[in-house]
C-alpha positions as CSV (number, residue, x, y, z in Angstrom):
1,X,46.4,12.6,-30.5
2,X,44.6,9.8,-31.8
3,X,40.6,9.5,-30.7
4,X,39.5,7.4,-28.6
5,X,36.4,5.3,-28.9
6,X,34.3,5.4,-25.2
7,X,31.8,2.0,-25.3
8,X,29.7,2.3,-21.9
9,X,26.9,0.2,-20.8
10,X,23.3,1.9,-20.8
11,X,21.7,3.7,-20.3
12,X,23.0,6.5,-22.1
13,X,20.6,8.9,-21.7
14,X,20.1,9.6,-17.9
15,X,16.5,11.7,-16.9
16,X,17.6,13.0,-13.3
17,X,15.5,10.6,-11.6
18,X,17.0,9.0,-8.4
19,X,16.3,6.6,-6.0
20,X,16.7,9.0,-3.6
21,X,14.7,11.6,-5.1
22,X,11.3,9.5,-6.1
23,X,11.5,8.3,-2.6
24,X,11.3,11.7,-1.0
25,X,8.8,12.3,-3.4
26,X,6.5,9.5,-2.0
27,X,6.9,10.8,1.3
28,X,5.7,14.1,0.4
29,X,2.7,12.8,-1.2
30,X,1.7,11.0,2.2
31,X,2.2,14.1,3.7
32,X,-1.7,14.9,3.8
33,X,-2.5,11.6,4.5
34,X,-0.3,11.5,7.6
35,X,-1.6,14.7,8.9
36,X,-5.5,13.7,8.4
37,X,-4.3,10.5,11.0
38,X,-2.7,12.7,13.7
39,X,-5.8,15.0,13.4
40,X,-8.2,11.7,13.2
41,X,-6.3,9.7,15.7
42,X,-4.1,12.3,17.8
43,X,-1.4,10.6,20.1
44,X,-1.8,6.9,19.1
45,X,-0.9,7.7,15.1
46,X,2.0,9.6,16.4
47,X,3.7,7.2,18.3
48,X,3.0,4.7,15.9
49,X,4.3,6.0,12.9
50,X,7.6,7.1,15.0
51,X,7.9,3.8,16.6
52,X,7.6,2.3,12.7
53,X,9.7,5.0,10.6
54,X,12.7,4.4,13.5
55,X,12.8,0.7,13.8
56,X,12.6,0.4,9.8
57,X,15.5,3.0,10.0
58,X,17.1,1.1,12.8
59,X,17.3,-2.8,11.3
60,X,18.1,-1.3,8.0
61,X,21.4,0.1,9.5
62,X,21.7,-2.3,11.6
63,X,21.6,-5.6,9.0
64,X,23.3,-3.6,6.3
65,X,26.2,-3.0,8.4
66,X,26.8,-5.7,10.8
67,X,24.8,-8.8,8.8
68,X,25.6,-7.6,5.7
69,X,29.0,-6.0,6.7
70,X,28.3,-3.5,3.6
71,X,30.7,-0.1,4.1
72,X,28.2,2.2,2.7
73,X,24.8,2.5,3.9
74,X,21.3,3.0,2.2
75,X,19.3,4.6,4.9
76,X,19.1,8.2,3.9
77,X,18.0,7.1,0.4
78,X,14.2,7.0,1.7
79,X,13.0,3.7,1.2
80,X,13.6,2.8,4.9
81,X,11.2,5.6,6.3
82,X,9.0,4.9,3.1
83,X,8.5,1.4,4.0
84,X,7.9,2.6,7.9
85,X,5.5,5.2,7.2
86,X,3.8,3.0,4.8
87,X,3.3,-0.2,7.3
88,X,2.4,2.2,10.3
89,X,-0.5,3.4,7.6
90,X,-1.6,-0.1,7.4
91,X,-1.9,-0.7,11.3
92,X,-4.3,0.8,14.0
93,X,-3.7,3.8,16.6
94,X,-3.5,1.5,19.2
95,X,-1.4,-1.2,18.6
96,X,1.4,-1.6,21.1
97,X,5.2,-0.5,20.4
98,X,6.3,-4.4,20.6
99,X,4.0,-5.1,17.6
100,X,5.3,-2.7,15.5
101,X,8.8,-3.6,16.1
102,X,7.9,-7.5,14.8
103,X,6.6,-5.6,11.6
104,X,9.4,-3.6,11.5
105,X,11.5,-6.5,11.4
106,X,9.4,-8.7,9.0
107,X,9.6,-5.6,6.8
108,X,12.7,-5.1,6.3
109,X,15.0,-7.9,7.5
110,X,12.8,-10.9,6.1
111,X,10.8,-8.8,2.9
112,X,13.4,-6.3,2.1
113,X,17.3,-7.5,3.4
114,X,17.0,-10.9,3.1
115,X,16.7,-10.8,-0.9
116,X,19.7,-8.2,-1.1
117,X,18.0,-4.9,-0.3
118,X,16.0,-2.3,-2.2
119,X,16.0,-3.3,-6.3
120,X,15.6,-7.3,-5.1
121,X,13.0,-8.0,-3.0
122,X,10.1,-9.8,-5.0
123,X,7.1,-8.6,-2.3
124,X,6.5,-5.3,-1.0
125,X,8.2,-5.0,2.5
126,X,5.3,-2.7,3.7
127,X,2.9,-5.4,2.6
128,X,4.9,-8.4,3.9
129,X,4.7,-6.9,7.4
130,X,1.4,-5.6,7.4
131,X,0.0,-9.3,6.3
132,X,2.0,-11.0,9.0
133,X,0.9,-9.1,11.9
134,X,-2.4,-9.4,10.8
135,X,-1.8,-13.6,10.7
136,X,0.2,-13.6,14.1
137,X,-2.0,-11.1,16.3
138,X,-5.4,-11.0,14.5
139,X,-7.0,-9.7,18.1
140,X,-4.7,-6.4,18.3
141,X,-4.7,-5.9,14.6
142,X,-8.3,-5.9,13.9
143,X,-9.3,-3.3,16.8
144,X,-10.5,0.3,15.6
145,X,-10.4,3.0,17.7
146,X,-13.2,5.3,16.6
147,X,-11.4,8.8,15.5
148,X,-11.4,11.8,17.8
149,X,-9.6,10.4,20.7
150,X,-6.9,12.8,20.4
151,X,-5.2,11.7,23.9
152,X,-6.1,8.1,24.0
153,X,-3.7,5.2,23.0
154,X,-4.1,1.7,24.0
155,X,-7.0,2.5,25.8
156,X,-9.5,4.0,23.4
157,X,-12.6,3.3,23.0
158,X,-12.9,0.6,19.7
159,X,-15.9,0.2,16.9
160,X,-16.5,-1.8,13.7
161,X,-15.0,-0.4,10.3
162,X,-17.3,0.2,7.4
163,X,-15.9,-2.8,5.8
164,X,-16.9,-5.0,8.9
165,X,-20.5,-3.1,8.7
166,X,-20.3,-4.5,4.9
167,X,-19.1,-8.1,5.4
168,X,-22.1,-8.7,8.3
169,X,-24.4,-7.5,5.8
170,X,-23.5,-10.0,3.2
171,X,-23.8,-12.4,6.0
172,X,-27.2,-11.8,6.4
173,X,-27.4,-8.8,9.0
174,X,-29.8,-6.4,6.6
175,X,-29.7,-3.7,8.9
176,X,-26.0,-3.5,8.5
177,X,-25.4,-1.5,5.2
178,X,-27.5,1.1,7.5
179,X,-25.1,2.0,9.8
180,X,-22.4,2.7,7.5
181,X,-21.3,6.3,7.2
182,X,-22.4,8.7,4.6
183,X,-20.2,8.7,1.4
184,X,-18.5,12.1,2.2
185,X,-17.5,10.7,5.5
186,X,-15.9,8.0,3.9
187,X,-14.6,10.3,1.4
188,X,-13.0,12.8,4.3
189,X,-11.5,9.5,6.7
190,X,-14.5,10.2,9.7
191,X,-14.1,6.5,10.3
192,X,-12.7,3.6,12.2
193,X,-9.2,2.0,10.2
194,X,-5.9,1.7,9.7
195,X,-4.5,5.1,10.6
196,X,-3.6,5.8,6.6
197,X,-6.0,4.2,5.0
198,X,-9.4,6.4,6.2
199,X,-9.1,9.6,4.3
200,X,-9.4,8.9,0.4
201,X,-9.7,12.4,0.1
202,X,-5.9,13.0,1.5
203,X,-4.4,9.9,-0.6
204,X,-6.2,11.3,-3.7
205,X,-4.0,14.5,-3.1
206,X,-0.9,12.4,-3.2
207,X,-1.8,10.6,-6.0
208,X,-2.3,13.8,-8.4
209,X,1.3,14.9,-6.7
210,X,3.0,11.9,-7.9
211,X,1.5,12.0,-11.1
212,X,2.2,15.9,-11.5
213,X,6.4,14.4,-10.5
214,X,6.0,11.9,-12.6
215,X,6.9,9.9,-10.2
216,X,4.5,7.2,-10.9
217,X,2.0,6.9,-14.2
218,X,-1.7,6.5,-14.1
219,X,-2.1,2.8,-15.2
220,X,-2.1,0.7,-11.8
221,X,-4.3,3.3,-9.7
222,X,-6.7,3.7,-12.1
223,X,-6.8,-0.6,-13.6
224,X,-7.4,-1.1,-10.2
225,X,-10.4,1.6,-9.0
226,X,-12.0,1.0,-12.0
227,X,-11.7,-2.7,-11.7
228,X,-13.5,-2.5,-8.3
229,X,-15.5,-0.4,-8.8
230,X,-17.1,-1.9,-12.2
231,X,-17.7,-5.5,-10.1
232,X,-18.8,-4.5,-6.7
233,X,-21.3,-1.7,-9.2
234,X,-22.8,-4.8,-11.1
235,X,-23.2,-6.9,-7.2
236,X,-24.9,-3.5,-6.1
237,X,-26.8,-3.5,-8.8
238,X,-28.2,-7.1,-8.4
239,X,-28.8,-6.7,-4.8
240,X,-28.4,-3.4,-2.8
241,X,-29.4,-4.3,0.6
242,X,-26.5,-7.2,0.5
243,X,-23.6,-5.4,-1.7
244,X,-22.8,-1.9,-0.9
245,X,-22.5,0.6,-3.7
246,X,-19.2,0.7,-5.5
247,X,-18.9,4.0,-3.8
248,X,-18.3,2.9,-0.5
249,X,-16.1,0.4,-1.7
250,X,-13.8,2.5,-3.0
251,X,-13.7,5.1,-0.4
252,X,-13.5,2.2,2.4
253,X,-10.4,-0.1,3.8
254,X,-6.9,-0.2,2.3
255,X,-8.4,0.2,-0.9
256,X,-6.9,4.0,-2.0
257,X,-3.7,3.3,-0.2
258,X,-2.9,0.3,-1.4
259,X,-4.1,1.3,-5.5
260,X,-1.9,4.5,-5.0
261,X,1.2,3.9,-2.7
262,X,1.3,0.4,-2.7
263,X,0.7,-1.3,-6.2
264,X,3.0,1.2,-7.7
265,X,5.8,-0.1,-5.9
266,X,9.0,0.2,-8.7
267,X,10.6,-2.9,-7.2
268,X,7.5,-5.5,-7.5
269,X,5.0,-3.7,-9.9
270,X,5.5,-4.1,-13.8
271,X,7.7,-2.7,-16.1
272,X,5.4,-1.8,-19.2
273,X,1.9,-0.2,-19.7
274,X,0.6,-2.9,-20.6
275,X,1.5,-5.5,-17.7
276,X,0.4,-2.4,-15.2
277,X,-3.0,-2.4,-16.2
278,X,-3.0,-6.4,-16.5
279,X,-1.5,-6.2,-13.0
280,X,-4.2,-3.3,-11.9
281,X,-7.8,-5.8,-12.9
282,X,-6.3,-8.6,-11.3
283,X,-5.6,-6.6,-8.3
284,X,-9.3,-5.4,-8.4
285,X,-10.5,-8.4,-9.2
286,X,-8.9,-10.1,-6.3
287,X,-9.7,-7.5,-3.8
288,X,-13.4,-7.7,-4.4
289,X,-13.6,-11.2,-4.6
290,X,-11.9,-11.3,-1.0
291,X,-13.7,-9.1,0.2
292,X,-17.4,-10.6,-0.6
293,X,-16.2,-14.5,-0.6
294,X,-13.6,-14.8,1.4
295,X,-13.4,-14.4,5.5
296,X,-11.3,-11.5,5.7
297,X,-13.4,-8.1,5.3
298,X,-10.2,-6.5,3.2
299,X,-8.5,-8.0,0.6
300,X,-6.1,-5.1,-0.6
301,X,-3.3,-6.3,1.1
302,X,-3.3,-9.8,-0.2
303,X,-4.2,-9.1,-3.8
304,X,-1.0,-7.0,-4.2
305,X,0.9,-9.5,-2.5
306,X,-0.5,-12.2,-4.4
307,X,0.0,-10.5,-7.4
308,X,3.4,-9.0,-6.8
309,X,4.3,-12.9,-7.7
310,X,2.9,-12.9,-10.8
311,X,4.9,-9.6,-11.7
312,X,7.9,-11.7,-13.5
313,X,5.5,-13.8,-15.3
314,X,3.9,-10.7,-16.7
315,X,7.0,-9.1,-17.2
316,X,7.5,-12.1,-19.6
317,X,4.8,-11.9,-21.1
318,X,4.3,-8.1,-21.9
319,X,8.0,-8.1,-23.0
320,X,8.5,-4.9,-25.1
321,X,10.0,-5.9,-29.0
322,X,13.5,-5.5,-29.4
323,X,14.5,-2.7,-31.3
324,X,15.1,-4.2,-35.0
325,X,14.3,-7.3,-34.1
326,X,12.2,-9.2,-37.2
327,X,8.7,-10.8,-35.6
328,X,7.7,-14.3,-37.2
329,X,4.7,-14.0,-39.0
């Protein structure tokens, strides 16, 4: 019998990794994270979390089947209930079940499904949603229960975030920076936020669990912590009853979250070392300059959405060389 020559496209090589597994491995990494909310936020971060995961779940199906009239669906690869769990991290305890729904929608029929689906979409769904609930219904999305209202939902009793406390200082209130919470506080999540966002502590876990699965690589966390916390240390430094130490920063608003679960998104995140960590300072850069100049106390959210357009660009740029390819001197 004569041989046969096999040509198949790449990769040749496969590493075991899945969609379907790295996703399940991101929602084991919120796992702490989740569980500091219910204990912060009791009834109101359960029902919104379930309320997010299922409608994500629920217009996935439904547009992949009947808009998209696709045989085979992709809801029990995990990027449905990743991108639910994620935006119900970004919102408060208390915002009503139509609300979430909207973001639900935004999330994945207008960020995710419109562009094709998982692999395509240029912005992160989570993001997308988050950013236009926070444009559309700037009252209910900016109102903080205070943690430790186990039984309460859309009637508990509401307070100013830390990164509130910090923009009216930079406003001129000197007395704010005082009332901030103590470092470990912040460190723990004993403080008014988005119901995922409060606990660097619990987020920090996940991060060392996804780096321990490989499932995502140092450079974009770390670019983007260090980034911060570098320029709001030198503001601090020049005046520390206006600027809060880099500290709080760090420990405060969607800042963990968003460096960890967020930034490191496969889909709109670069491909090479290189362009991560180019993609991680501007990211930092960004966030602190929204969050001292511009009107919104927290600029996470738009700095990863802001860059997550520039990720083709850098993708361009930070091209790997082509193996044997001869570079022009």
């Amino acid at each position: 019998m004569a041989n046969k020559l096999i040509v198949s496209l790449s990769p040749h090589v496969h590493g075991g990794d899945s969609v379907q597994k790295n996703m399940y491995g991101v929602l084991v990494a919120l796992v702490p994270a989740l569980l500091v909310s219910f204990y912060m936020f009791g009834l109101g971060a359960v029902v919104v979390t379930l309320t997010s995961v299922a409608a994500c779940v629920f217009f996935e199906w439904s547009i992949t089947k009947y808009i998209l009239r696709r045989e085979r669906s992709t809801i029990m690869d995990g990027s449905a209930a990743v991108t639910g769990v994620l935006l119900a991290f970004n919102l408060p305890s208390n915002l009503p079940l139509w609300i979430i729904v909207i973001g639900a929608l935004v999330s994945v029929g207008i960020a995710k499904m419109t562009f094709g689906g998982l692999g395509c979409n240029p912005f992160n769904p989570a993001l997308a949603g988050r950013i236009f609930l926070l444009i559309s219904f700037p009252v209910q999305m900016t109102s903080w229960p205070v943690p430790g209202q186990l039984a309460s939902y859309t009637d508990a009793e509401t307070a100013a975030t830390p990164l509130a406390l910090m923009k009216q200082a930079i406003h001129g209130d000197t007395g704010a920076l005082d009332r901030l919470p103590g470092s470990f506080d912040l460190f723990l999540g004993n403080n008014p936020g988005c119901i995922g966002e409060i606990s660097a502590l619990a987020l920090l876990l996940g991060l060392a669990y996804m780096l321990w699965k490989k499932i995502i690589t140092w450079h974009i966390p770390v670019s983007i912590l260090a980034t911060v916390f570098v320029f709001t240390g030198l503001m601090h430094l020049s005046d520390p009853t206006v600027y809060a130490s880099p500290l709080a920063h760090l420990f405060t608003g969607g800042l963990m979250l968003g460096a960890i679960f967020m930034a490191t998104d496969y889909v709109t995140s670069p491909m090479t070392h290189k362009g991560m960590v180019i993609y991680g300072v501007a990211i930092g850069f960004l966030t602190v300059v929204i969050r001292v100049f511009g009107s919104y106390p927290e600029g996470m959210s738009f700095a990863i959405f802001i860059m997550n357009a520039f990720t083709p660009l850098i993708n361009t740029y930070c091209k790997p060389k082509r193996f044997g390819e001869v570079v022009k001197k």
